[in-house]
N, CA, C and O atoms as a printed pandas DataFrame, in Angstrom:
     atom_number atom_name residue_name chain_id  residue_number  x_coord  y_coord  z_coord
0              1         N          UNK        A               1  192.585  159.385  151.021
1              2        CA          UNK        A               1  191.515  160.318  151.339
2              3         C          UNK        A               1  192.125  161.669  151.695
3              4         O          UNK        A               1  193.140  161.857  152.366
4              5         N          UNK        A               2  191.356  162.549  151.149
5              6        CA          UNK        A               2  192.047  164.092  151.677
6              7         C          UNK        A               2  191.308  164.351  152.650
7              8         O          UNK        A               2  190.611  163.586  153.318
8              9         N          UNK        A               3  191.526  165.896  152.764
9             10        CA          UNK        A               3  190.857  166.310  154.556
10            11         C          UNK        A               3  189.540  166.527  154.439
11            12         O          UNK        A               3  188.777  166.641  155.398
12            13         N          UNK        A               4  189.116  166.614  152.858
13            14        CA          UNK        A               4  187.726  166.807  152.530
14            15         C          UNK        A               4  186.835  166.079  152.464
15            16         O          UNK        A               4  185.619  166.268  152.467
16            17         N          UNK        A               5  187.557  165.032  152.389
17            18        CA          UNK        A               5  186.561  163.458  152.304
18            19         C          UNK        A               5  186.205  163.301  153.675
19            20         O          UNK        A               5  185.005  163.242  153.943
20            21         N          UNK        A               6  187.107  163.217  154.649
21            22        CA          UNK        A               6  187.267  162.963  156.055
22            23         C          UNK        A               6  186.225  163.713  156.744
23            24         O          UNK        A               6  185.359  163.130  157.395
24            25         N          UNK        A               7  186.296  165.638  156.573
25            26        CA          UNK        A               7  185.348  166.080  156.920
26            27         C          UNK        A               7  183.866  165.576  156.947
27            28         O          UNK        A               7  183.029  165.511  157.847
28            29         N          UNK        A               8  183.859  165.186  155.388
29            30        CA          UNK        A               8  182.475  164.545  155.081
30            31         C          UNK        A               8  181.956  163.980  155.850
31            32         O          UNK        A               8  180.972  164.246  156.540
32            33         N          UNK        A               9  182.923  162.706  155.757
33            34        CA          UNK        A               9  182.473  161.197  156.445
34            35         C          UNK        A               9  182.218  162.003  158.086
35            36         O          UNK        A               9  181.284  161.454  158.671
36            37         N          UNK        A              10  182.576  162.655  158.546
37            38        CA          UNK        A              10  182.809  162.847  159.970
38            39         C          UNK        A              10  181.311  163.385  160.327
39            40         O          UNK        A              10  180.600  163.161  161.307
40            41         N          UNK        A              11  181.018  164.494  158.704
41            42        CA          UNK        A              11  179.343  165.155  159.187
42            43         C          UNK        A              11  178.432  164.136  159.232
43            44         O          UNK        A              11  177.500  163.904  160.001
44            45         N          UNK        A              12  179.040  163.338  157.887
45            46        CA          UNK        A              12  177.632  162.153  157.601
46            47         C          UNK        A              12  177.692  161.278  159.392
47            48         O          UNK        A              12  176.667  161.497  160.038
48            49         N          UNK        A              13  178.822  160.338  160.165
49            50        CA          UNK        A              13  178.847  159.984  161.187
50            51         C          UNK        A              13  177.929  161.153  162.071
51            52         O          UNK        A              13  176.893  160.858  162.666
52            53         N          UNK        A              14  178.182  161.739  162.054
53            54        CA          UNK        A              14  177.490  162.706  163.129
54            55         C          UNK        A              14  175.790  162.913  162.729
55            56         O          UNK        A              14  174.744  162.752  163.357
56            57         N          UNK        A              15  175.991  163.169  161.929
57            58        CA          UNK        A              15  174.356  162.949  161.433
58            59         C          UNK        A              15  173.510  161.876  161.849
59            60         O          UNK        A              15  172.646  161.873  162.725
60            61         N          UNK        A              16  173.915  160.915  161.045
61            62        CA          UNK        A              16  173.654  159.298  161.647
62            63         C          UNK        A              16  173.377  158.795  162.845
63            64         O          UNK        A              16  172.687  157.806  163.095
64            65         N          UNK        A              17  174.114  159.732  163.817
65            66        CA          UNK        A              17  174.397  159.932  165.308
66            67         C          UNK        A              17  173.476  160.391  166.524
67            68         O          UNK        A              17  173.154  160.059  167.664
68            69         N          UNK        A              18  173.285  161.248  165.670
69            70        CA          UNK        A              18  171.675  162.531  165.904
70            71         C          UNK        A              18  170.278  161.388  165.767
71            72         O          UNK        A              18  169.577  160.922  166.665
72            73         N          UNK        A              19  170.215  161.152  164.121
73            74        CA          UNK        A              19  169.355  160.424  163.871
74            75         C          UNK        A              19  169.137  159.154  165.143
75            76         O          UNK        A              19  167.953  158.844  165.275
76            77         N          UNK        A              20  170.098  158.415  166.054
77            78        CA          UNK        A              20  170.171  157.374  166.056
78            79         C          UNK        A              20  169.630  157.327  167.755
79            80         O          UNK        A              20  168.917  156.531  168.367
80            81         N          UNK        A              21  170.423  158.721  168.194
81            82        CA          UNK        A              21  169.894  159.366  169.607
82            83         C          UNK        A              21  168.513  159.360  169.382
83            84         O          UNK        A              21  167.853  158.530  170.008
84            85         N          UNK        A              22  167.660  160.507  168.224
85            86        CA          UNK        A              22  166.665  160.566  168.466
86            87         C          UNK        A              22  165.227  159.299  168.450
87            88         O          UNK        A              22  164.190  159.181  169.102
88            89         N          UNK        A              23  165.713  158.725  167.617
89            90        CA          UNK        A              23  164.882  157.453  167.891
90            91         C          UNK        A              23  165.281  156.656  168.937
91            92         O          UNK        A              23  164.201  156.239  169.354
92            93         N          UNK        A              24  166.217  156.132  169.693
93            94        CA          UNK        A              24  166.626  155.536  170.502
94            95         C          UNK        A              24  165.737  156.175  171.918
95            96         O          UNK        A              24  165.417  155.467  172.872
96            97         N          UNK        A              25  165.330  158.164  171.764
97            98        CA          UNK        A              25  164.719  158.437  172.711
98            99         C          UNK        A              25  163.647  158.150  172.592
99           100         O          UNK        A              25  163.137  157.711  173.623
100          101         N          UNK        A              26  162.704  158.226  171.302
101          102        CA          UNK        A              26  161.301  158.107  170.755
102          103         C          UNK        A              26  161.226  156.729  171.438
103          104         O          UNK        A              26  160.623  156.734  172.511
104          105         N          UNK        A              27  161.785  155.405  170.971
105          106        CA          UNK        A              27  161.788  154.398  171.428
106          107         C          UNK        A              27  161.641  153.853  173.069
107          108         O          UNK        A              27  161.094  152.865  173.558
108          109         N          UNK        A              28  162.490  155.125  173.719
109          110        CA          UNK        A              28  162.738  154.791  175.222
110          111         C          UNK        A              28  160.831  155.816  175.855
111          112         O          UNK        A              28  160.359  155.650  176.980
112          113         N          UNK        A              29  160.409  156.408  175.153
113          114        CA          UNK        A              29  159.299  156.715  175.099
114          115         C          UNK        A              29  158.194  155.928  175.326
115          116         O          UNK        A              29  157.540  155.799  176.361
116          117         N          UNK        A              30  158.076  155.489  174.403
117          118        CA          UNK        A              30  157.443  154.352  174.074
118          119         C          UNK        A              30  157.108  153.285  174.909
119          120         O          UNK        A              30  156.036  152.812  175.286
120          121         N          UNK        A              31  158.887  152.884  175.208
121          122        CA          UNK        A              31  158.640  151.523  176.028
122          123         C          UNK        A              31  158.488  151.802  177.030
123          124         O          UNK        A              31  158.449  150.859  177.820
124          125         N          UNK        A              32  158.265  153.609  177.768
125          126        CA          UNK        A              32  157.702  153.708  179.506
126          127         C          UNK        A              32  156.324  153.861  179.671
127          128         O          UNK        A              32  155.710  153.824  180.737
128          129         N          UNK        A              33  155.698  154.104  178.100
129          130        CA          UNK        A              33  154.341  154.502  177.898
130          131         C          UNK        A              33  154.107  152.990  178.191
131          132         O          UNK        A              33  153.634  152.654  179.277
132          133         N          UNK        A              34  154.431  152.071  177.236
133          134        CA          UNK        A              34  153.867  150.670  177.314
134          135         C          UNK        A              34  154.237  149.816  178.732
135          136         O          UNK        A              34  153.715  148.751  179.058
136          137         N          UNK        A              35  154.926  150.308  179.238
137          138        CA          UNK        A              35  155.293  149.792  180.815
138          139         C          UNK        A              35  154.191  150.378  181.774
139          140         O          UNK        A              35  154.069  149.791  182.850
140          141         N          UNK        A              36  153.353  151.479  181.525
141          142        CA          UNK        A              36  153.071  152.295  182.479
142          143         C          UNK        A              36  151.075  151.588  182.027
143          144         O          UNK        A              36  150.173  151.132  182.731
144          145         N          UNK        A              37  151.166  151.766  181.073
145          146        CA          UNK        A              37  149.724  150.912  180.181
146          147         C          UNK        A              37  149.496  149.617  180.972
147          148         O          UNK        A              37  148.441  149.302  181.523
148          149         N          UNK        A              38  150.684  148.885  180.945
149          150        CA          UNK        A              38  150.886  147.443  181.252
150          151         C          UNK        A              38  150.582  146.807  182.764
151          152         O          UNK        A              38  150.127  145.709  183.082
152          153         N          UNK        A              39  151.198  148.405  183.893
153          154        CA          UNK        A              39  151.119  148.250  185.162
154          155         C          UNK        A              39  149.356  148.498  185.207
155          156         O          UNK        A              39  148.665  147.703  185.845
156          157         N          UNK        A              40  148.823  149.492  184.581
157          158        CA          UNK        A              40  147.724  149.987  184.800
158          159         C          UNK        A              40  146.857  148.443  184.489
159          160         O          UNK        A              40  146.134  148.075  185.415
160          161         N          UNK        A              41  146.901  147.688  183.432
161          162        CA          UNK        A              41  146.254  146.473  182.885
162          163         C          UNK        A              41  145.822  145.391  183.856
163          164         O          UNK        A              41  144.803  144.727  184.047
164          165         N          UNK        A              42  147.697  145.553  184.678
165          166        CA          UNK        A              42  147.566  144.481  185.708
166          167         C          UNK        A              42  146.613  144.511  186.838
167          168         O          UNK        A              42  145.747  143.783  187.323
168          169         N          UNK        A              43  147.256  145.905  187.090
169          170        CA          UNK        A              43  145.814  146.292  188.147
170          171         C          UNK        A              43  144.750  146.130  188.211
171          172         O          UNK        A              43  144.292  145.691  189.265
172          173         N          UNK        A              44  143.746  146.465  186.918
173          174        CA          UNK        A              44  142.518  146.119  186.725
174          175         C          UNK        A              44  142.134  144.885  186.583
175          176         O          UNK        A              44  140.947  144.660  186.819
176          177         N          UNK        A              45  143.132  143.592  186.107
177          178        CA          UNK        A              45  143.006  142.385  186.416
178          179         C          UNK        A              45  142.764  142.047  187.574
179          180         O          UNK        A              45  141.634  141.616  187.801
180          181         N          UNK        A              46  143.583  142.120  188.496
181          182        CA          UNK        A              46  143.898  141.821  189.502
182          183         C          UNK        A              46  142.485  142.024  190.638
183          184         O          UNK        A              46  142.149  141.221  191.509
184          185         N          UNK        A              47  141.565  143.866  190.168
185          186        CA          UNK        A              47  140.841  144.169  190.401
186          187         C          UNK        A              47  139.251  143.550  190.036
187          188         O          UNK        A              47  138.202  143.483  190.677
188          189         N          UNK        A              48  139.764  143.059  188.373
189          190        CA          UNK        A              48  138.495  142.185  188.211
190          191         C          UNK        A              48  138.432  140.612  188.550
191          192         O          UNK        A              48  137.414  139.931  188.432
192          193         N          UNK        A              49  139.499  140.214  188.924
193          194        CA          UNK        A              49  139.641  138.742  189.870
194          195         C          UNK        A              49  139.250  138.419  190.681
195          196         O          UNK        A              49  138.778  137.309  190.929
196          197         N          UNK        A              50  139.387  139.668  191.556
197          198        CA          UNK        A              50  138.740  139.905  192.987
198          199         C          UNK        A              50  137.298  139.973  193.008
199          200         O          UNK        A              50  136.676  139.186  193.722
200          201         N          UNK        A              51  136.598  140.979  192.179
201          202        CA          UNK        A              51  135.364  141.215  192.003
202          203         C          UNK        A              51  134.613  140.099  191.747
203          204         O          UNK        A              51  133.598  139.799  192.375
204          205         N          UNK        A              52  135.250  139.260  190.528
205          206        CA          UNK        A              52  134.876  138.271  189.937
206          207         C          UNK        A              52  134.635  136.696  191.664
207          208         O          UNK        A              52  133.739  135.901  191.946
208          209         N          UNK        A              53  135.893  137.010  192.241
209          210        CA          UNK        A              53  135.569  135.782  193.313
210          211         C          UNK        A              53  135.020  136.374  194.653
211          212         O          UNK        A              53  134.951  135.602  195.609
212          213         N          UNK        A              54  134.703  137.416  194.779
213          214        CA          UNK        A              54  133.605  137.994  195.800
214          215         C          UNK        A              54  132.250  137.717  194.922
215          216         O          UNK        A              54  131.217  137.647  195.588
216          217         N          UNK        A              55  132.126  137.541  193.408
217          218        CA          UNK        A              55  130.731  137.352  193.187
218          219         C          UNK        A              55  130.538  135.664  193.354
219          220         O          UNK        A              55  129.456  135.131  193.602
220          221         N          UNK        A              56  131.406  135.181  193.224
221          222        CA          UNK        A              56  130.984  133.931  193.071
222          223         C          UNK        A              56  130.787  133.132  194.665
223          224         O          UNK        A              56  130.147  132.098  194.859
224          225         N          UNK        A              57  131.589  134.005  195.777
225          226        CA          UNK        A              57  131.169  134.232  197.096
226          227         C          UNK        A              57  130.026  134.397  197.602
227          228         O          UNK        A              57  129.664  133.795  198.613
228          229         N          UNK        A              58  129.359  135.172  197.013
229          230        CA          UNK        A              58  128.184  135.842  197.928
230          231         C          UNK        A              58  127.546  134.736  196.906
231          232         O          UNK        A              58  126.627  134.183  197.511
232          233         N          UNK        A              59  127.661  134.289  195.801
233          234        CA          UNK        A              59  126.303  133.793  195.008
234          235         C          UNK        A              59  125.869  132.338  195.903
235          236         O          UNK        A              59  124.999  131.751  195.259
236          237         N          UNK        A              60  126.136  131.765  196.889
237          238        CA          UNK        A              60  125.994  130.373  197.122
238          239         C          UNK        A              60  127.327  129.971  197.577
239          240         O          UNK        A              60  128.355  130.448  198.057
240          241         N          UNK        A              61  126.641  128.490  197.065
241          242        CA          UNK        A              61  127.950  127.637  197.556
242          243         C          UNK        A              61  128.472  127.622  196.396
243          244         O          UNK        A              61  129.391  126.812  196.280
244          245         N          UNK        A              62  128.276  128.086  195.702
245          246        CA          UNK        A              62  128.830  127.905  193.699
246          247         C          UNK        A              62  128.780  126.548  192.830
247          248         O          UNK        A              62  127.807  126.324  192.109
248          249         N          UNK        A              63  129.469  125.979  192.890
249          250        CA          UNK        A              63  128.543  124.622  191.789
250          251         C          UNK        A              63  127.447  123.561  192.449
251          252         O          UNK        A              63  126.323  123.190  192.113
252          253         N          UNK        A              64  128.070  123.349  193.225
253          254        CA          UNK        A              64  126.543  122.912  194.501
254          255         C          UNK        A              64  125.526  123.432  194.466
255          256         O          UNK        A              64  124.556  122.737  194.767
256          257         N          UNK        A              65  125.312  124.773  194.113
257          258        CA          UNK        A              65  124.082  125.539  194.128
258          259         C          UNK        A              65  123.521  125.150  192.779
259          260         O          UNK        A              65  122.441  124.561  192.821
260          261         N          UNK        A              66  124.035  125.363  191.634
261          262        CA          UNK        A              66  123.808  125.011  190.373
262          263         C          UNK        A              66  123.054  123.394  190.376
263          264         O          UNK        A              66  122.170  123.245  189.532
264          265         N          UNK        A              67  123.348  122.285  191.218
265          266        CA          UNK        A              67  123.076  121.395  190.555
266          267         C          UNK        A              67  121.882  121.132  191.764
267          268         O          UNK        A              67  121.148  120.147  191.683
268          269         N          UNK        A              68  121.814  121.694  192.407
269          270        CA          UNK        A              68  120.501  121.599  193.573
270          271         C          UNK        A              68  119.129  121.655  192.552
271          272         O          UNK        A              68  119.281  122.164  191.441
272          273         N          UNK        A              69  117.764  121.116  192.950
273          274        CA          UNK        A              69  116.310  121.682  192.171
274          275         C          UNK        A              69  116.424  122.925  193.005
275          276         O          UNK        A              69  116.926  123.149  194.106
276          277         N          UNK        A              70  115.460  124.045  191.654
277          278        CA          UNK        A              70  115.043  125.044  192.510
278          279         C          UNK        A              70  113.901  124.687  193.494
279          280         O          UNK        A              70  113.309  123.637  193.246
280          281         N          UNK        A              71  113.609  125.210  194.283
281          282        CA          UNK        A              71  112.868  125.493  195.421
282          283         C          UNK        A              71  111.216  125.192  195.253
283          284         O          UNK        A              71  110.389  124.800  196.076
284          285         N          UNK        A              72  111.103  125.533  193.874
285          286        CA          UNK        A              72  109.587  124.579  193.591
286          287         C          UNK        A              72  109.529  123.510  193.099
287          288         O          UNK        A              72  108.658  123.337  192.246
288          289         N          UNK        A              73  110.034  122.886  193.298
289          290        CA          UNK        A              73  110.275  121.018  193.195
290          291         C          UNK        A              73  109.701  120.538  194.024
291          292         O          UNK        A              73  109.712  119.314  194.155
């Protein structure tokens, strides 16, 4: 190989390099967006769990109530 080939290979490496940073950042993007989505998800679970067993709280005794006659029996 002469010094010209070498040069080459050295731009093409460097190129490749660039390319490899910039997606690697796009990527690291990404995965704080989807981390940050993910925390937000949990939360609202967590939020509709709660909601969900304060309703089933206040509704009665919960399946006991269900299998009682109603009240005009």
């Amino acid at each position: 190989m002469n010094t010209l080939d070498l040069l080459n290979k050295i731009d093409e490496l460097e190129i490749k390099s660039q390319f490899q940073e910039e997606t690697i950042d796009e990527l690291n993007s990404a995965l704080t967006r989807q981390q940050q989505d993910l925390l937000l998800l949990k939360e609202q679970v967590k939020l509709l769990a709660k909601r969900l067993e304060d309703q089933r709280q206040n509704s009665g005794s919960g399946i006991n109530s269900a299998i009682e006659k109603p009240p005009h029996y």
